[in-house]
Each structure stands twice: as structure tokens, then as C-alpha cells.
C-alpha positions as CSV (number, residue, x, y, z in Angstrom):
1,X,-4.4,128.4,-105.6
2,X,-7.7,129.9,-104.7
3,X,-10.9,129.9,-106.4
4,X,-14.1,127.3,-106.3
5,X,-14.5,123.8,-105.5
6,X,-16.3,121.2,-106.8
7,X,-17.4,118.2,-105.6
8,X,-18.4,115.0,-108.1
9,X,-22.2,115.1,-106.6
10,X,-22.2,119.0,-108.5
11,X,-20.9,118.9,-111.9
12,X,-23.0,121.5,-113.2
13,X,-20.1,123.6,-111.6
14,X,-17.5,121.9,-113.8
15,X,-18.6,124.8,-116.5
16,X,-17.4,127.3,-114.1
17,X,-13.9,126.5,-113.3
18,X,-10.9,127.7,-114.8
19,X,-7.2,128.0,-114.8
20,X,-7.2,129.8,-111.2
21,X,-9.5,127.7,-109.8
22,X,-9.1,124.8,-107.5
23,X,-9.9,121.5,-109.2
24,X,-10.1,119.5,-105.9
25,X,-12.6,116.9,-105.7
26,X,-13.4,116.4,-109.7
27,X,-12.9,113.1,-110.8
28,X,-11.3,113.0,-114.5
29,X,-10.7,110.8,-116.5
30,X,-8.3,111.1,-119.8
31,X,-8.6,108.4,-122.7
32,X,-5.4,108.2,-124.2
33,X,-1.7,108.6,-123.0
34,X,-0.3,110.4,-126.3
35,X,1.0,113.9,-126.8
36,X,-2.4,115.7,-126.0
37,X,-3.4,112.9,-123.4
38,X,-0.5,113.5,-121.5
39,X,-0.9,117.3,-121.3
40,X,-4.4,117.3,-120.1
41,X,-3.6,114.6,-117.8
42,X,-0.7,116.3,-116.4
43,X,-2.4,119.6,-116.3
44,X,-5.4,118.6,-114.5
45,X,-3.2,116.7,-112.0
46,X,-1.5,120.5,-111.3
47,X,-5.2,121.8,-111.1
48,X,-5.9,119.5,-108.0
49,X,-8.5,117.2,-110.2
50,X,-8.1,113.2,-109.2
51,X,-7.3,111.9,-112.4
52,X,-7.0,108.9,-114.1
53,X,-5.2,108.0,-117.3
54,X,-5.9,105.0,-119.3
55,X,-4.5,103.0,-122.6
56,X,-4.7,100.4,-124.3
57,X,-0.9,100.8,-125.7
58,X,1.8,100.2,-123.3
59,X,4.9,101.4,-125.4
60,X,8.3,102.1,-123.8
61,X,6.6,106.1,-123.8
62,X,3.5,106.0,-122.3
63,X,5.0,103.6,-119.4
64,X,7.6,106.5,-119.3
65,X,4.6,109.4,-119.2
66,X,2.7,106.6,-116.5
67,X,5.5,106.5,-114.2
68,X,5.9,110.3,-114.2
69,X,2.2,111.1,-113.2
70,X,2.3,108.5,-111.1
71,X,4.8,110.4,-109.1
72,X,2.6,113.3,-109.5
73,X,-0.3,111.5,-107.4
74,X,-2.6,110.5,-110.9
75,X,-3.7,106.8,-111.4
76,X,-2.6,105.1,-114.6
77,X,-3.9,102.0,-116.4
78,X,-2.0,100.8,-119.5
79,X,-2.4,97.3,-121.5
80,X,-4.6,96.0,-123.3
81,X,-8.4,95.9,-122.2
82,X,-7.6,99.2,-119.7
83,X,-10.2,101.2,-121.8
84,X,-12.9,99.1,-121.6
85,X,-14.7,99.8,-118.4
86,X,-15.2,103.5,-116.7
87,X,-14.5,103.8,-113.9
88,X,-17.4,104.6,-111.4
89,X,-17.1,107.7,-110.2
90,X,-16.5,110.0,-113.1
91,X,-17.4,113.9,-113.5
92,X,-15.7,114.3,-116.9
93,X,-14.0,112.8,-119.6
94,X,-11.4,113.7,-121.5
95,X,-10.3,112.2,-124.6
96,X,-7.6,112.3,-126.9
97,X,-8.2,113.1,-131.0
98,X,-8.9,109.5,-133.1
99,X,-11.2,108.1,-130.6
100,X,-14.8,107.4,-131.9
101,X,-17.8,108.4,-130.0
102,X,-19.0,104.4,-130.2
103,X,-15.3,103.5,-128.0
104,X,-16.3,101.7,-124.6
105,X,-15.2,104.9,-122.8
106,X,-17.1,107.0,-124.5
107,X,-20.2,105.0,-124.9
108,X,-20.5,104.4,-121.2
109,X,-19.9,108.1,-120.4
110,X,-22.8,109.1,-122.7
111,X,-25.0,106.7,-121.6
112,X,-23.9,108.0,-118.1
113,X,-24.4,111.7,-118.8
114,X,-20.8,112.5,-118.1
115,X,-19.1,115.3,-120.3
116,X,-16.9,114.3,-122.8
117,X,-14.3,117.1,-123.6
118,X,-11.7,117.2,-126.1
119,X,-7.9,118.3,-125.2
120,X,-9.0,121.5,-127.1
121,X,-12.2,122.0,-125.2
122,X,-10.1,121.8,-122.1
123,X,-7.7,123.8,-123.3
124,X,-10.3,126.8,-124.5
125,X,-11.7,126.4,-120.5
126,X,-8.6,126.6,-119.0
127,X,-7.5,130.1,-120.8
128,X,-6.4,132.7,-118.2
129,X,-9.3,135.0,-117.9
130,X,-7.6,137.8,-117.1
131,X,-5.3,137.6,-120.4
132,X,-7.3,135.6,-122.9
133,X,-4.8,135.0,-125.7
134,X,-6.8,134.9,-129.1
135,X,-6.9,131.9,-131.5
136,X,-6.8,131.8,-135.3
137,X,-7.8,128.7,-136.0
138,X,-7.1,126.6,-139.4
139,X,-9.1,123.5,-140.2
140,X,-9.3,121.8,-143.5
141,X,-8.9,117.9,-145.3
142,X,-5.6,119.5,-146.6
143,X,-2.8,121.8,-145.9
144,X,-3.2,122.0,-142.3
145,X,0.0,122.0,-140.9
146,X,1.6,123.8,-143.5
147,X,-0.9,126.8,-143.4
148,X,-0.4,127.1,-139.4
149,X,3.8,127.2,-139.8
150,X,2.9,129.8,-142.1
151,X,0.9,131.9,-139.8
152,X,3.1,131.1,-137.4
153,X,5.9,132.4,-138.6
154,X,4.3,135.4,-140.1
155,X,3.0,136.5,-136.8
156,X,6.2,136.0,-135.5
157,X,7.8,138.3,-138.5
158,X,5.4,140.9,-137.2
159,X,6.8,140.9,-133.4
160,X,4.0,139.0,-131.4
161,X,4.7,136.3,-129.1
162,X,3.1,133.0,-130.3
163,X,3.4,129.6,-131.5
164,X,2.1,126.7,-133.6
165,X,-0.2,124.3,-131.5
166,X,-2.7,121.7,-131.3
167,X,-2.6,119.4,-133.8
168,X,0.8,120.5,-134.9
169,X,3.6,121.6,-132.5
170,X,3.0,122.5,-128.8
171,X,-0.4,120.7,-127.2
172,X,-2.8,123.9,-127.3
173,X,-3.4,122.8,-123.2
174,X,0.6,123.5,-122.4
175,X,-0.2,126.7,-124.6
176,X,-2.9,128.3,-122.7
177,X,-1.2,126.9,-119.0
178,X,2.2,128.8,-120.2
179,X,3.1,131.3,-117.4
180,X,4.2,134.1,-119.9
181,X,1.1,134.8,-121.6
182,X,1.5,134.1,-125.6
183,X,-0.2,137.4,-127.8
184,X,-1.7,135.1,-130.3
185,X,-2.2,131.3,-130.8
186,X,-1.2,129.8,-134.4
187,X,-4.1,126.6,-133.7
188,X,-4.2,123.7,-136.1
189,X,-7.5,121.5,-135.9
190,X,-8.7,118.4,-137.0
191,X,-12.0,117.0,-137.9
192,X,-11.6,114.5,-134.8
193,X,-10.7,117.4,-132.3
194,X,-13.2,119.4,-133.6
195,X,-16.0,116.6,-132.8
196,X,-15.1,116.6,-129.0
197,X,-14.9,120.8,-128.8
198,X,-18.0,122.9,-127.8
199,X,-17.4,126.0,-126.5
200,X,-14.5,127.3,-128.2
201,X,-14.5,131.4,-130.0
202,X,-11.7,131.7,-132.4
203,X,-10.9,135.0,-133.1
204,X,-10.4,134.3,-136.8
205,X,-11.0,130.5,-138.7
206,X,-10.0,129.0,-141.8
207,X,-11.5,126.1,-143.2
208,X,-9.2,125.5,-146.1
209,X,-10.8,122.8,-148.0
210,X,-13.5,120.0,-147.4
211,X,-12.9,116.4,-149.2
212,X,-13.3,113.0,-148.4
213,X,-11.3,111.5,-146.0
214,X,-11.5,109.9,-142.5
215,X,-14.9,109.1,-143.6
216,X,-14.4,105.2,-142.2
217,X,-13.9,107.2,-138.5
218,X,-17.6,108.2,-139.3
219,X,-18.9,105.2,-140.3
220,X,-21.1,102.7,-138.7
221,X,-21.8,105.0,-135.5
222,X,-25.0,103.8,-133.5
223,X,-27.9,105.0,-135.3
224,X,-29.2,109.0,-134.0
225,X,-33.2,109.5,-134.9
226,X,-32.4,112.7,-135.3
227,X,-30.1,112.6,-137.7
228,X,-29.7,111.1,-141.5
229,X,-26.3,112.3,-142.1
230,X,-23.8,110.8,-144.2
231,X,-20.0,109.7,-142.5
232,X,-19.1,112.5,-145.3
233,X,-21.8,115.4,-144.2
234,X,-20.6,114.8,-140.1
235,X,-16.9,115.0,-141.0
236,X,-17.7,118.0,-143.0
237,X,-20.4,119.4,-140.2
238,X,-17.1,118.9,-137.8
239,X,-15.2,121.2,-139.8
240,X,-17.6,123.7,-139.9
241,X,-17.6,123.9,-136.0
242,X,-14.5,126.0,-136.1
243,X,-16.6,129.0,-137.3
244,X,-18.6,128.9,-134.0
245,X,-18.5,132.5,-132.6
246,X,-16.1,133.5,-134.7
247,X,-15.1,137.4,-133.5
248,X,-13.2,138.9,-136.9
249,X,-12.9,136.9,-139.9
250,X,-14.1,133.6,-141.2
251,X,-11.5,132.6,-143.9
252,X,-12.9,130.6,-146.9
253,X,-11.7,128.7,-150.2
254,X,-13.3,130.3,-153.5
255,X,-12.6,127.0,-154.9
256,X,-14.4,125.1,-152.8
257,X,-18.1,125.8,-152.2
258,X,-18.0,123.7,-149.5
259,X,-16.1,126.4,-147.5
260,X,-18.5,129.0,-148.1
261,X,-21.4,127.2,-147.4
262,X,-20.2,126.5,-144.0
263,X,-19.2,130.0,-143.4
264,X,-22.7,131.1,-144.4
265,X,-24.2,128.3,-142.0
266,X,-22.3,129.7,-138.9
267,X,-23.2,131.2,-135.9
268,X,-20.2,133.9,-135.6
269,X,-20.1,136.9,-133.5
270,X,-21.7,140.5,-135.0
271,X,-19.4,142.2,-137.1
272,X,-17.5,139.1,-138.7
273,X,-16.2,139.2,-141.9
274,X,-16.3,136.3,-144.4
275,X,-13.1,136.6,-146.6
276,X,-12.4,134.4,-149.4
277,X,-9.1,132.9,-150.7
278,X,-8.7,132.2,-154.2
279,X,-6.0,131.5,-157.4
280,X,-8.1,133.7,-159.5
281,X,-8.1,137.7,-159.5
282,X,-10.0,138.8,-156.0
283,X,-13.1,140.4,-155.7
284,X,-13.6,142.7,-153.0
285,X,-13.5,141.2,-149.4
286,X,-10.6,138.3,-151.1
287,X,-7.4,137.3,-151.0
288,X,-6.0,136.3,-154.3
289,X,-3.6,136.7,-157.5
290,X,-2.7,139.4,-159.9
291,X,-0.7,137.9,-161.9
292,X,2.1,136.4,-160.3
293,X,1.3,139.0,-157.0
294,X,-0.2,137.7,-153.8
295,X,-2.6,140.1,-153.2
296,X,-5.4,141.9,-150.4
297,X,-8.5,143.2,-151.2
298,X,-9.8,142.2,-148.0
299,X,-8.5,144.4,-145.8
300,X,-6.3,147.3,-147.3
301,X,-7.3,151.0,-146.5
302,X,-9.0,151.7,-150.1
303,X,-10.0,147.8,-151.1
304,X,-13.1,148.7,-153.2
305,X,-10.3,149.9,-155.9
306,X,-6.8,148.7,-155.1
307,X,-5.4,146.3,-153.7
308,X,-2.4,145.7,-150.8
309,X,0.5,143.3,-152.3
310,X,1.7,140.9,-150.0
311,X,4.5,139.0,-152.2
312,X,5.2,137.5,-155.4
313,X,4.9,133.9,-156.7
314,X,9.0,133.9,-156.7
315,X,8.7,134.9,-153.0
316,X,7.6,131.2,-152.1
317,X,9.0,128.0,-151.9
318,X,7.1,126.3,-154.4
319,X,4.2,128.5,-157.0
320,X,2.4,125.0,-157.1
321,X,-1.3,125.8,-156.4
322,X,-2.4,124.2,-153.5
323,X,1.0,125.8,-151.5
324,X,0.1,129.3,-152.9
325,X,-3.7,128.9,-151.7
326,X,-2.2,127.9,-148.3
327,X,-0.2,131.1,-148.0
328,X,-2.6,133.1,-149.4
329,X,-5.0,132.0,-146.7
330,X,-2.6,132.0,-143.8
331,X,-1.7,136.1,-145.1
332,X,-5.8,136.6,-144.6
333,X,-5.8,135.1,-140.8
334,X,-2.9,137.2,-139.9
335,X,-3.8,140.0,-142.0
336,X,-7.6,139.4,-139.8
337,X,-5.4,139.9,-136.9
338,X,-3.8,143.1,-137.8
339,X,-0.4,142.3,-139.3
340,X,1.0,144.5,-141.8
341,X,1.9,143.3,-145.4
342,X,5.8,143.7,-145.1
343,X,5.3,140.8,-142.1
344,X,3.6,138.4,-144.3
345,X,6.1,139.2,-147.0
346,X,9.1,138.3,-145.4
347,X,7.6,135.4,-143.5
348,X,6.6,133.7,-147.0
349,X,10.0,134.7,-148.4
350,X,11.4,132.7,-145.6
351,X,9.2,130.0,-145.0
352,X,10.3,126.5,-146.3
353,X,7.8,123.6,-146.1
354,X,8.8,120.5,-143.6
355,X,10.1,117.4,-145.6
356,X,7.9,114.9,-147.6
357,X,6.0,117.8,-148.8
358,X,6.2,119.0,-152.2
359,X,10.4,118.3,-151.8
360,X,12.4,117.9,-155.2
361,X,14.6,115.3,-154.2
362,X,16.7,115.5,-157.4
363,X,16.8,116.2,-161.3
364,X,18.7,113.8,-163.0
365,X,18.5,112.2,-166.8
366,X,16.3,115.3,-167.5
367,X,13.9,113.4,-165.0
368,X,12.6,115.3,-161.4
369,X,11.5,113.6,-158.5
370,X,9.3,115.0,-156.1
371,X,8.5,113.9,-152.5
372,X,4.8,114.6,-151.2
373,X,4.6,111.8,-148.8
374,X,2.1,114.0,-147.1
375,X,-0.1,113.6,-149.7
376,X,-2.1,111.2,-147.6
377,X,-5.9,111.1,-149.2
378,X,-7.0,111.7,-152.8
379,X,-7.7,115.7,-152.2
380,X,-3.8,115.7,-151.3
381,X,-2.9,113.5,-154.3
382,X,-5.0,115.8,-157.0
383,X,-3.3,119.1,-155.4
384,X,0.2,117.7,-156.2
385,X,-0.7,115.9,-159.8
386,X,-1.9,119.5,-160.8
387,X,1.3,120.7,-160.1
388,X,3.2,118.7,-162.5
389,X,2.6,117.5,-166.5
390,X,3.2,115.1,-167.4
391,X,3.7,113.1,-164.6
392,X,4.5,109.7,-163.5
393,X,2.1,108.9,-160.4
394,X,3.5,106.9,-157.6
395,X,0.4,105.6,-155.5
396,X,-1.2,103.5,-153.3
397,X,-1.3,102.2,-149.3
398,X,-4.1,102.4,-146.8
399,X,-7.5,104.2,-148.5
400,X,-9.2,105.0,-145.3
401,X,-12.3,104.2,-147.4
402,X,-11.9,107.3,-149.9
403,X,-12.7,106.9,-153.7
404,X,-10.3,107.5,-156.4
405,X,-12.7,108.4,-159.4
406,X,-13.2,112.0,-159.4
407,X,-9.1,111.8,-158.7
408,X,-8.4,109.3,-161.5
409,X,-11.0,111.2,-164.0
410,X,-9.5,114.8,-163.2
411,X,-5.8,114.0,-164.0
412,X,-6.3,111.5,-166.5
413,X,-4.6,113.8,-169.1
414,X,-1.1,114.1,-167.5
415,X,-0.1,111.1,-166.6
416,X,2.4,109.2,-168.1
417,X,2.4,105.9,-166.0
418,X,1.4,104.7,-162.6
419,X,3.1,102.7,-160.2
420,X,1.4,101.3,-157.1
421,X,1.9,99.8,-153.7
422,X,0.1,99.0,-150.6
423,X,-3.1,97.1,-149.3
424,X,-5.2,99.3,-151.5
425,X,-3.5,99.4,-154.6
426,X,-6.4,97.5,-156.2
427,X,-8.9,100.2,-155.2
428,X,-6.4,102.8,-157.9
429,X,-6.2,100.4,-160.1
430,X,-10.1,99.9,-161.1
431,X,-10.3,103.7,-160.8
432,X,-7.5,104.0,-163.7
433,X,-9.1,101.1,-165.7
434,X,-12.4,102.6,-166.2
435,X,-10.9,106.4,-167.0
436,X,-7.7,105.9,-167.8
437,X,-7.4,102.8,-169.5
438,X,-4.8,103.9,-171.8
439,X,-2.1,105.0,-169.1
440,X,0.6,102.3,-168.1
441,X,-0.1,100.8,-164.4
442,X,2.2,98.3,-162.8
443,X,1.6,96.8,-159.5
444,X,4.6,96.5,-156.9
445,X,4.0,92.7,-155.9
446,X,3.2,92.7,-152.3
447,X,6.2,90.7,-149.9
448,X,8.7,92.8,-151.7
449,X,11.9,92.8,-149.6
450,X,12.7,96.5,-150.5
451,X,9.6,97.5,-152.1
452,X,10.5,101.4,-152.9
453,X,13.4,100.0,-154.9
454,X,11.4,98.4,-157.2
455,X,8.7,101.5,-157.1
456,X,12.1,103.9,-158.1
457,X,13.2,101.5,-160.5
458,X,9.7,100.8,-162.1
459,X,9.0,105.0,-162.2
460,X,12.6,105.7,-163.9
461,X,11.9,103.4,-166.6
462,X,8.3,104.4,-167.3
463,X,9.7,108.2,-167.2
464,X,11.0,110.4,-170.2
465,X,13.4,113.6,-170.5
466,X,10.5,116.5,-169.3
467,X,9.0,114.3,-166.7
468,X,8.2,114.7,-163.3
469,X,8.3,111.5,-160.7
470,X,5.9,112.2,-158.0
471,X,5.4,110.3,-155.2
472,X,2.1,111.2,-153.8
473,X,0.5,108.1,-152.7
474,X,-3.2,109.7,-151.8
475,X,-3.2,106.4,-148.9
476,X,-2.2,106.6,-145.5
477,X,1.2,104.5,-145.2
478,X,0.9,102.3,-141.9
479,X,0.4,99.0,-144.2
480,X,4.1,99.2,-145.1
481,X,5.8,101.9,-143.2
482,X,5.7,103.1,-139.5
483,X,4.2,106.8,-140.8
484,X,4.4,108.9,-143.9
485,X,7.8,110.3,-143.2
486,X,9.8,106.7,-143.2
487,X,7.7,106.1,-146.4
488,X,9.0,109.5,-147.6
489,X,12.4,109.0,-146.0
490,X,12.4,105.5,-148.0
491,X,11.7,106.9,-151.5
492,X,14.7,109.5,-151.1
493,X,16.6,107.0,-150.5
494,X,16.0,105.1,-153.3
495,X,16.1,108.2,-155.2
496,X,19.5,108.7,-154.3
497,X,20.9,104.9,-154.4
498,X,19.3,105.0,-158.1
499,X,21.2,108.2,-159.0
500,X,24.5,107.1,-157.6
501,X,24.8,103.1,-159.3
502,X,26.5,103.6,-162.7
503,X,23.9,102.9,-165.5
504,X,25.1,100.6,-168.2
């Protein structure tokens, strides 16, 4: 491996390596032995940096991930109380998504003046210079993950090499070390990756909606002079980072003036376009509907009058609203990129959305039950209610210190009844009583043995012939189950045990 040295008495120089240079003699540390821990551990390791990993967890897989770098000449600490001290001699820092700037690690490496990067802002340093694959980049409170397998599969539709990465999929740091150069990177991003990135130039960004959630990860940080900023206006500040530089097209949500603001806000490259999404009829410069027709008015060869149709609402998996604006908006990044409209036709044609998202689990006594697990903060929730009338609303878990108000006050009208569960069940509950004090609400007691048994059973006798049974709990899940997807995996199957016990 040629290329520069550095030693840890010239960090200034750490700006200037790359993926062909020779990390030798730069002492990293990475905070966190997950999925993206791991990959910039391991990657640094092949780079020639001293590095050392450190946890707090000691699960059966990191000890697994330990042993291997051990073998590979880095130095692991796992257990608890490994993160509290950094080490001396430090010339960066990496750390993994979910850790606050106020963590010991962090807070000693500020204080210190040592970087602190990101996985992604390794990642972005570590491209091969010499064949810099772009990035369209997707941010957003909602619809991530689905948006990115979207693009993902529509770039793939169109013949480029690619894949689905960072916060979904492939770590983006294995994406950009790959040995066969990918042609385009489908990059999901979150508000807490976004925080710890810097240098990164997407070639196109989306940010597909801004709402409240994580706002507790941006609470109660030591007090900046400079700043008055709410938890809310630095999680949506975060978001708006992915429009740094931005080289073609920054994608935006009609809807959601939030969205546009940021894109307005941005420092992008000359000659960026700002194209909007939207559910209405697009304007020139959008994305949007013709009556039940996906269609481009952004970047068709004669858009001030006509416009390109990409695919119909029977084309999709779903035509609820939020799923359409997320294939709408993945069509305009790939679109942005070049892709012609028969690609992003068949790739919506064929795309199906992972499980625990918008999933009919069955239709049975003239009653349909709908798994949206995902649906993990109140912006999620509101999506799916609007989907469905009327609508018995299955709620509740861990509120990551969002509101349910605006929620509560918008769907007020449709629903039929409400059953709830978790640690912050209360929180729904006073929302409900002050705007919809007239809608049924029962309480799953908490120390239930099987708890979505009684949440099934509750929901089926609250619903009538017409309805729709939607679970979409607008709470994180970890009080009661190990993720969203066993909580989702748990309500199908009491779906299913339901619709199979003879009713007398």
C-alpha cells in the first residue's frame, strides 16, 4: 500500500488520507462494536491505523466481532464501564450512530480537540478517488428505508451496479472499500449519522419529511452560548445537513414546509435543482399525481407542458399515501441520476415493502388487519391512520418524548376505538381524552402474560363489518418486545390464532 503517513503529533494530515493511503501511525479509536462499529474498526485495522474498539455491551456478537479483530492486531475493550475513559493517545474518533455528543467518549475527545467522525464521514473519506461512486442520499423522520429499497431496486431495473447501505443494508464503509467499484450508492441516513458527518457531497438528497421524534437524543446537551436551539430545531438542522453540496438535485416534500425550507437554507453546488414531491397535481420542477398516474414534470424533455408517466397507482404495492410519496420521491432521485421512466416503472411494479409495514395480515368477519409495526413515532402513526376509515387504532409503547396531540386531533374522525399497550400508554390516553373523548379506549393492563392476545381480542370486539384493525403503535417497542419486528411478528400471530379458534 503506498501513499502518506501520519504520525499522532500531525493530525492536521488526517484530512488528507484516503483509501490508498497508508494509515500507519494514526491512533483510532471506534465507540461502539455494532454493525457500523465493526466495519470501521475492521477497515481502519486493513488501512494500517492502531485501533481500538470499545463497548459497553458484551453480547455473545460483539465478543465474536472482538475476537476476530483481535486476530487482526486491533485492541478491544468490552463490559461495562469500557467507554468511560479515552484512551491517551488519540488522533480520531469514530463513533457509531445513537451515541450523544454529552457520552464520556465524546466529551473527553471534544474537550481534547480530537475529531469525532461518524461511520459515514469515514466512509465519504475513504471513497476511491480515482472512481468516486456517487451517492443519493434519503433522510427523513419517516419512510427511510422503504424509499432507499425503492431506489435501490430501480437503479438496479435500469442496469447500474449498486446497493442499499448505511442505515439500511450493507455498512456504507464496506460499500465504498468494495474492490469492484459500485456505479451508484442507494444511502439511507439518520438524524444521528447525520450529526457526526461533515464533509460529505451527495450527488442527489432527499429529505422526505421532518416530525418529531428522537427529540429526547437532543435533550439536556451541555448548554452552547451560541446556540438557543430547541432538541426539535437540531434534529431538524441534522436533517438538513444532507443537502450540503449537493451536485444535481435536492428532493423535497410539498407537504411538508419543513422540507423546503431546508432545501432553500443549503449550501449546494451551482446548477442544483430543487424538485418537489407531492400527492397533488405537479407544478413544473415536481414529481406528483395525475389522477391515479405517477408522474414527472421535473425532468422530462418538454416539462413546462407535459409530463413523463412513470406508473400507475395499481402499479404499487399499496396506493396508501405516505407509500406513494415514498415512491414518488425515490422515482425523482433516480430520475436525478439519469434513469429512464420504464426502470422506475417496473421497479415499483415489482417492489414489495419488508414486513411490519403496511402488511394485511388477513380479512376475515368483514374485518382487515393491517400490520405497520414500523410505525414507530406519531408522524408514522398519522401516515398509516390516513390510510384507513374507519379504523380501530392499536397503540402505545415507548414515546421517545414525542406528543400525541396534533396526532390524536387530526384523526379524531375515523376512529372507531383504541386499544393500548406499553409504558406510555397513558401519554395516548390524555391525548384521546381531551380531543377525542367520545372514541372507546381500553388499556391492556400491564403484567399481561400474553399481552397481544388480549390487544387482538380487545380490537375484534371493538371492530365492525367495514373496519380496518391497524396496528400502528406510534412508540418504539423495546418496553415489551426485543424490536419492532417480534412486536409485529407477535400481533400476526395472534391475528392468526384468533382466526383459526372456532367462535361460538
Amino acid at each position: 500500500m503506498g501513499g502518506r503517513r501520519v504520525s499522532s503529533a500531525s493530525r492536521r494530515q488526517l484530512d488528507d488520507l484516503g483509501q490508498l493511503d497508508s494509515w500507519e501511525g494514526v491512533r483510532a479509536v471506534v465507540a461502539g462494536l455494532g454493525v457500523s462499529g465493526f466495519a470501521a474498526a475492521d477497515s481502519l485495522n486493513h488501512l494500517g491505523a492502531a485501533v481500538t474498539a470499545l463497548d459497553d455491551a458484551s453480547d455473545t456478537a460483539r465478543e465474536e466481532k472482538a475476537t476476530l479483530l483481535e486476530i487482526l492486531g486491533a485492541q478491544v475493550r468490552l463490559g461495562e464501564g469500557s467507554t468511560l475513559a479515552l484512551p491517551d493517545d488519540v488522533d480520531v474518533l469514530v463513533t457509531s450512530p445513537g451515541w450523544r455528543p454529552d457520552a464520556p467518549l465524546l466529551a473527553q475527545a471534544a474537550a481534547r480537540g480530537i475529531p469525532v467522525w461518524g461511520e459515514v464521514e469515514l466512509a465519504w473519506r475513504l471513497r476511491h478517488p480515482e472512481h468516486a461512486t456517487p451517492w443519493l442520499a434519503v433522510t427523513g423522520t419517516n419512510g427511510k428505508t422503504t424509499t432507499v429499497q425503492m431506489l435501490e431496486l430501480i437503479l438496479r431495473t435500469s442496469g447500474l451496479r449498486t446497493v442499499a447501505c448505511g442505515n439500511v443494508g450493507l455498512p456504507i464503509v464496506e460499500a465504498v472499500m468494495d474492490p469492484d467499484p459500485y456505479d451508484v450508492l442507494a444511502v439511507e441516513l439518520s438524524s444521528f449519522q447525520l450529526h457526526y458527518t461533515s464533509s460529505m457531497r451527495a450527488a442527489s438528497a432527499a429529505v422526505l419529511n421532518v416530525a418529531e421524534d428522537h427529540v429526547d437524543w437532543y435533550d439536556d446537551w451541555p448548554s452552547d452560548p451560541m446556540t438557543t436551539a430547541t432538541p426539535f430545531e437540531r434534529y431538524r438542522n441534522d436533517k438538513g445537513r444532507i443537502y450540503t453540496g449537493v451536485e444535481r438535485a435536492c428532493v423535497y416534500n410539498v407537504a411538508d414546509p419543513v422540507t423546503e425550507q431546508l432545501v432553500r437554507d443549503a449550501d449546494v453546488t451551482e446548477g442544483a435543482r430543487a424538485i418537489g414531491f407531492t400527492l397533488g397535481t405537479p407544478g413544473v420542477g415536481m414529481l406528483g399525481l395525475v389522477d391515479d398516474v405517477l408522474a414527472d414534470r421535473a425532468f422530462g424533455d418538454d416539462r413546462q407542458n407535459a409530463a413523463a408517466e412513470l406508473c400507475t397507482l395499481a402499479d404499487l404495492a399499496t396506493p396508501a399515501p405516505h407509500f406513494v410519496a415514498n415512491a414518488l420521491a425515490a422515482a425523482a432521485l433516480a430520475r436525478s441520476f439519469g434513469v429512464e421512466t420504464v426502470a422506475v416503472r417496473d421497479a415499483l411494479r415489482a417492489f414489495v415493502p419488508d414486513g411490519h409495514r403496511i402488511a394485511t395480515v388477513a380479512t376475515f368477519d368483514e374485518v382487515t388487519w393491517i400490520d405497520d409495526s414500523k410505525a414507530t413515532n406519531p408522524h408514522a402513526a398519522l401516515a398509516s391512520l390516513q390510510a384507513y376509515d374507519p379504523v380501530v387504532w392499536i397503540a402505545g409503547g415507548l414515546a421517545k418524548g414525542a406528543r400525541f396531540d396534533e396526532l390524536v386531533g387530526r384523526v379524531a374522525d375515523r376512529l372507531r376505538a383504541v386499544v393500548l399497550i406499553g409504558a406510555d400508554a397513558p401519554l395516548i390516553a390524555e391525548a384521546l381524552a381531551r380531543h377525542a373523548p367520545d372514541v372507546p379506549v381500553f388499556r391492556v393492563p400491564p403484567g399481561e402474560t400474553s399481552p397481544m392476545d388480549r390487544v387482538v381480542a380487545q380490537a375484534a370486539a371493538f371492530a365492525r363489518p367495514g373496519d380496518t384493525v391497524l396496528l400502528a403503535p406510534g412508540c418504539a417497542s423495546m418496553d415489551m418486545f426485543a424490536n419492532y419486528g417480534a412486536r409485529g411478528d407477535a400481533f400476526i400471530d395472534a391475528v392468526n390464532r384468533m382466526r383459526q379458534t372456532p367462535q361460538r
